[in-house]
N, C-alpha and C positions, 0 to 999 in steps of 0.2 A: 469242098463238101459243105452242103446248107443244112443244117439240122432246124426242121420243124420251119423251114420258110425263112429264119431270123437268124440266126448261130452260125457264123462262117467259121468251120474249124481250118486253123492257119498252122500249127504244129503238135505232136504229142508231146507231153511232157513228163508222164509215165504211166504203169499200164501195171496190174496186181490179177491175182487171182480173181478177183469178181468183174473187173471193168477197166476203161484207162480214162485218165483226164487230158482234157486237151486244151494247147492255146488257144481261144476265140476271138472271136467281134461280134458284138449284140449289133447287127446294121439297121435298128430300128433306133437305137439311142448312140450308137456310135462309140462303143467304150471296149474296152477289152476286158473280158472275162474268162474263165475255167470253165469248161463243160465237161463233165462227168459221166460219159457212158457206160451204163451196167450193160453185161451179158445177156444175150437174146433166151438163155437158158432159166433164167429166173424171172422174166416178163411175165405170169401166169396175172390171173384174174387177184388171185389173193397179195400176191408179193407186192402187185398192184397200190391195191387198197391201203394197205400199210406203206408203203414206200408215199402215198401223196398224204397222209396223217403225219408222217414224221418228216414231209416234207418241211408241208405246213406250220409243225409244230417251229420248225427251225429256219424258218422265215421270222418268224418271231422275233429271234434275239436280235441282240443289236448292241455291239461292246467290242472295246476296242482290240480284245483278244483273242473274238473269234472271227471266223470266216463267215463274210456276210453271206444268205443266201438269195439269188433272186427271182428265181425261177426252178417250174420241172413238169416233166410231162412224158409220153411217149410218142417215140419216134421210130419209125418202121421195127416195130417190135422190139425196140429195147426201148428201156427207161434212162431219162437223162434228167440229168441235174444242174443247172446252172447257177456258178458263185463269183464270188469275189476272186479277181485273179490276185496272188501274192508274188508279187516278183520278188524273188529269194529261192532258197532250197529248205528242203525241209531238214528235221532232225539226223534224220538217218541218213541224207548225202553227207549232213556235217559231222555224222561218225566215221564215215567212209574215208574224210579226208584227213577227218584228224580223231585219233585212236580215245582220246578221252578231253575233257575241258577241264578247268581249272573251276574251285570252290567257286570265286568270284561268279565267272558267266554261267555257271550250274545253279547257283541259290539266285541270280536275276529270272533266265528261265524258268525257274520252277515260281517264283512268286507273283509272273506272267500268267503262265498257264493256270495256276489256281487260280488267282484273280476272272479269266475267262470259266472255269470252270464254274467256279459260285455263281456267275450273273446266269449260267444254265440251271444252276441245282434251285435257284432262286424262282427258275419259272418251269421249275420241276420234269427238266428234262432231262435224263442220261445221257451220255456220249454213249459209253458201252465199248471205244474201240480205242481207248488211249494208248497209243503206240509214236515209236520216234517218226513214223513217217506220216500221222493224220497231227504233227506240230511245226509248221510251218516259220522261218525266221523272213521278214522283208528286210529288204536296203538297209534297213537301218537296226536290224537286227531285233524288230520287237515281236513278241510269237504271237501268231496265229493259229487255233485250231480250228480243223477242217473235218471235214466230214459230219457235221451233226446232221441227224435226222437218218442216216440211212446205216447209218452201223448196226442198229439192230437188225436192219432187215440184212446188209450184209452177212452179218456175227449171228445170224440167225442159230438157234442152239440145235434145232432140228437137223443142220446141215451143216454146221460149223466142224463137227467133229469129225464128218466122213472126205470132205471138200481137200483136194490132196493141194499143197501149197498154201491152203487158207490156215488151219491149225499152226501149223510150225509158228508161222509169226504170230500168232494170235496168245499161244497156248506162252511166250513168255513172259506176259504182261498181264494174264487174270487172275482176279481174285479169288482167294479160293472157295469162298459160297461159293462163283460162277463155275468153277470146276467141279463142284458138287452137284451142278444142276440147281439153281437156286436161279431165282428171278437176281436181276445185275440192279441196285441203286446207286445212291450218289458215292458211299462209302466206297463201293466196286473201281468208282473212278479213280479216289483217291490212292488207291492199295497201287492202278497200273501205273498211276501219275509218278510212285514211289520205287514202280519197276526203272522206270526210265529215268529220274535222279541217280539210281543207283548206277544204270548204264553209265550216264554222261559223266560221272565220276571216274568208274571205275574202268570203264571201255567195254564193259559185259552184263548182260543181265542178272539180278542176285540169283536165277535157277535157270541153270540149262541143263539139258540131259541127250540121251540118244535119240529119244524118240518122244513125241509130241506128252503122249501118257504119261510117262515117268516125267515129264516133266510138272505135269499137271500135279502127280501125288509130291513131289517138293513143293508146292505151292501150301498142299494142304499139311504136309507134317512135318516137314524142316526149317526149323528157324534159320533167318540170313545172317551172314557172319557180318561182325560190323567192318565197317570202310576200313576202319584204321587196325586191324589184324589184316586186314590185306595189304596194306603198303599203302594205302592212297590218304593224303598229307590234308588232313580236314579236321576243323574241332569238335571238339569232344562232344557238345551240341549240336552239332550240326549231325553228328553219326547218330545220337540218340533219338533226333527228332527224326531222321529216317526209317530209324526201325519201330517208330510207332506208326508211321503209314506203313510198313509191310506188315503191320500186327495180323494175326491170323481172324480174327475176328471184327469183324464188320465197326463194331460198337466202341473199340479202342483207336479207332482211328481218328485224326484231328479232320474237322470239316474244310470244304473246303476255303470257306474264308479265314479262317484259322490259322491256316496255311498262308496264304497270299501276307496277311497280318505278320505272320512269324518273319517272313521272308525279307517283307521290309522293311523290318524294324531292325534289322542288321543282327538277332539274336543269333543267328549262325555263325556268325564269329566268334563267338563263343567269350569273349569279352565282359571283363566283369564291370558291372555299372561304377561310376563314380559316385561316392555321396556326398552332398551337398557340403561347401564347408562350414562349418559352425562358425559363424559371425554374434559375439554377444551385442547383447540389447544393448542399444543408449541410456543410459541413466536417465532416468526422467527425474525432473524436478518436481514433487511433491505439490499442487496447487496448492496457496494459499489458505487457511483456513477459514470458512464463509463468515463474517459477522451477523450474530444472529440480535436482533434489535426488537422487543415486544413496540407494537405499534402503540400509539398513545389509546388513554382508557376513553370509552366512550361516553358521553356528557350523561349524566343520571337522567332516566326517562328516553331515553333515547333508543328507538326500534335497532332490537340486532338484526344485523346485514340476512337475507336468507340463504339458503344453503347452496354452494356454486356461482351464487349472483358475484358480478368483478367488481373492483373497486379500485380503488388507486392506490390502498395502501400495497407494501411490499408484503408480500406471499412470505411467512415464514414457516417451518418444519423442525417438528422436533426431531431431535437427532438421536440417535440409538445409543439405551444408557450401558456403560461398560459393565461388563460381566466378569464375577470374580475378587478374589481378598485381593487388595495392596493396587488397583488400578487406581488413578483417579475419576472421581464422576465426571461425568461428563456434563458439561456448563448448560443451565438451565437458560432454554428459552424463556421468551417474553409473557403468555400461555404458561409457562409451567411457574412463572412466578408469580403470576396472578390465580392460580389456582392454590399454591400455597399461601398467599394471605388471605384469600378469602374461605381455606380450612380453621386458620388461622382466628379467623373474626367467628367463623362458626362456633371456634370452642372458648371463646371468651364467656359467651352464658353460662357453661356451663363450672366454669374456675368460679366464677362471682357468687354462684347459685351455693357452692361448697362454701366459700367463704363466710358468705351471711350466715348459713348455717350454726355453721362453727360459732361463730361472735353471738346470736339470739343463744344458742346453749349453753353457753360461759357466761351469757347475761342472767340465764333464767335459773344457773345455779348460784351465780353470788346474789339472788333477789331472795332465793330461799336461804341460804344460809344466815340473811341479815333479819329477816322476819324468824326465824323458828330456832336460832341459837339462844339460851339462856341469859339471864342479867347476875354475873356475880356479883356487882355494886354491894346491894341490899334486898329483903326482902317482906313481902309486906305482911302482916299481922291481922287477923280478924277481928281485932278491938280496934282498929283503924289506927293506931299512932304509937303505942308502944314497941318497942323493938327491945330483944335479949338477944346476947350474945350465945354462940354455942359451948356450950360448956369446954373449957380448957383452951378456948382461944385466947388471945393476948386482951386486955381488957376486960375480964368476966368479973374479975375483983373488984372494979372500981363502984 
C-alpha cells in the first residue's frame, strides 16, 4: 500500500483506539520511517486544522529524546503522520515482559524522558499524552517520545471522555487540573511523567480503580502511597522526589528540567555527599620587612619634583602608625623625619624669642635696682661739708 504517492507501508507495528502505526519506506529519500494513520472518523474539516498546527508545531523540535517528525497530510480521508521510525519497543511492551524495573533503569528513563520533555516545554509545546506506550526505548535503550503534535487532537477533552478504549488508558496517567476540565500545560506532563516512574517501579500505576471515573477522582483527592510502604526497595529521595511530581497541584511540581538535572546528578540514590577534607594551610613565611630609606634632601633652591611626575629615586610610603598603649611605634619614614626637623627648626624662634625675653627683664630689673637703691655710706648736708652723727650712734661723743 502507497500512502499519498511516497509512503510504502511494509508492516503494522501497532494499532490503539484512534489509529495504527506502520513500518514504512519514504521511496522518494529511501529511509525507513513510522506512518501514523488516524481514523477516517475524525478527518473532519476542524480536527483537520488542528492536527496540521500541531503538526507543524512538532516538526519543530529537534532532540535527541524525542521522535523526529517529518511529514503529514491526508490520505483518502484519514490523516497521517509521518516520523522517525525507533527500532526498539516501547514502555508498555517493556512492562509486559518484565513486571517492573529496577531503581537503576527507572531514574535513567526518567532523566531521558524529562530531558526531551524540557526541549518541548522550552518551545512551549505540551505532549498532553505521556503514557508508557507514546515512550519509546531503541537498540540501545535511549528513550524516545512519540507522538507530539497530535495528542491533543487525539486526547481531545471534547471526546476523550465518551471514546470507549481511549479513557481507560488515558484516565491513568492525568493530571488532576486535566480531570478537572482545566487546559493541560507543561506541569500536566510532569504529574503523568510521574504516573509512569511510579508504574516502572512498582509494576502499576499510583491510581487504578474499576472504572475510568473513579479513577479520575483518585487523581484529584487521594494522595499516592510512597514506594517504599509498598515493598518496592528505592531511596528515600528518590520516593520523596516522586511524590512531588504526583503533587496534586500544578505549581508544586519540579519543571521539567529540574527533573532531567535531578536525575543525573545521581541524587536519587539518595547518598549523602562527601565533604571535602580539611587540608591545613602551609605556613607561610612572613616577607621580609621593606627597608624604608628617606631619599637624599634636595639641593637648597632647587624646584620640587611636580605631583605624579617619575623619577628615579625609590617610591617610599609611610607605613601605618600602631594603634594603642604598650605597642611599639612604628619606624618612621625618611618624610616623616624630615617633617619632624623641620617642626623642629620651626619652633626654634620661638624658644629664643622667650629666652631673650627673660634675660632683657632681669636686665632691666638689676639696671633699676642699682640706679634707685639708697647710699648707706654717707649723707650729704646743705652747708656742703659738715657732717653729724646721729644721735646715740658710735662716735657722737667724739
Amino acid at each position: 500500500m502507497l500512502v499519498a504517492g511516497r509512503y510504502r507501508l511494509i508492516s503494522a507495528i501497532g494499532r490503539g483506539g484512534m489509529g495504527e502505526v506502520w513500518r514504512a519506506t519514504d521511496e522518494v529519500l529511501g529511509r525507513a520511517v513510522a506512518v501514523k494513520l488516524l481514523l477516517g472518523e475524525h478527518a473532519d474539516e476542524s480536527a483537520t486544522a488542528r492536527f496540521r498546527l500541531e503538526a507543524q508545531t512538532a516538526a519543530r523540535l529537534s532532540h535527541p529524546h524525542l521522535v523526529a517528525v517529518f511529514d503529514f497530510g491526508a490520505w483518502e480521508d484519514r490523516l497521517f503522520l509521518v516520523m522517525e521510525l525507533v527500532e526498539g519497543r516501547s514502555l508498555a511492551d517493556l512492562l509486559l515482559a518484565q513486571e517492573r524495573l529496577g531503581p537503576e533503569q527507572a531514574a535513567r528513563i526518567a532523566g531521558q524522558a524529562a530531558a526531551g520533555l524540557a526541549a518541548a516545554h522550552r518551545q512551549g509545546i505540551v505532549h498532553r499524552d505521556i503514557k508508557p506506550g507514546n515512550l519509546m526505548l531503541d537498540g540501545e535503550g535511549t528513550v524516545k517520545i512519540g507522538d507530539f503534535g497530535i495528542a491533543q487532537f487525539v486526547d481531545d477533552p471534547s471526546a476523550a471522555l465518551t471514546t470507549t478504549g481511549h479513557i481507560v488508558g488515558t484516565s491513568l496517567y492525568l493530571a488532576p487540573e486535566r480531570a478537572l476540565g482545566r487546559t493541560a500545560d507543561a506541569a500536566s506532563d510532569m504529574y503523568s511523567l510521574g504516573c509512569v516512574i511510579y508504574q516502572l517501579l512498582l509494576g502499576q500505576p499510583p491510581f487504578r480503580s474499576d472504572t475510568a471515573t473513579a479513577t479520575l477522582y483518585q487523581h484529584v483527592d487521594t494522595p499516592p502511597v510512597p514506594l517504599r510502604q509498598r515493598g518496592v526497595d528505592v531511596s528515600a529521595a528518590f520516593d520523596a522526589y516522586l511524590l512531588g511530581l504526583l503533587a496534586k497541584q500544578p505549581e508544586d511540581r519540579p519543571t521539567a528540567q529540574q527533573v532531567a538535572d535531578w536525575f543525573h546528578s545521581d541524587a536519587w540514590r539518595g547518598r549523602a555527599e562527601a565533604l571535602p577534607l580539611h587540608r591545613p594551610a602551609p605556613a607561610q613565611t612572613p616577607p621580609p620587612a621593606a627597608a624604608y630609606q628617606a631619599p637624599p634632601a634636595p639641593h637648597v633652591g632647587a624646584p620640587a619634583p611636580a605631583p605624579g611626575a617619575e623619577s628615579g629615586a625609590p617610591t617610599t610610603y609611610r607605613l601605618p602608625q600602631a594603634s594603642g598603649r604598650g605597642r611599639r611605634a612604628a619606624p618612621r619614614t625618611g618624610n616623616a623625619r624630615r617633617r619632624t626637623a623641620g617642626e623642629a627648626i620651626r619652633r626654634r624662634p620661638r624658644v629664643a624669642s622667650a629666652i631673650a625675653g627673660v634675660i632683657a627683664f632681669l636686665a632691666a630689673v638689676y639696671l633699676g635696682m642699682s640706679l634707685f637703691a639708697p647710699d648707706t655710706g654717707s649723707a650729704s648736708t646743705p652747708d656742703g661739708g659738715t657732717s653729724t652723727n646721729a644721735p646715740g650712734t658710735p662716735g657722737a661723743d667724739r
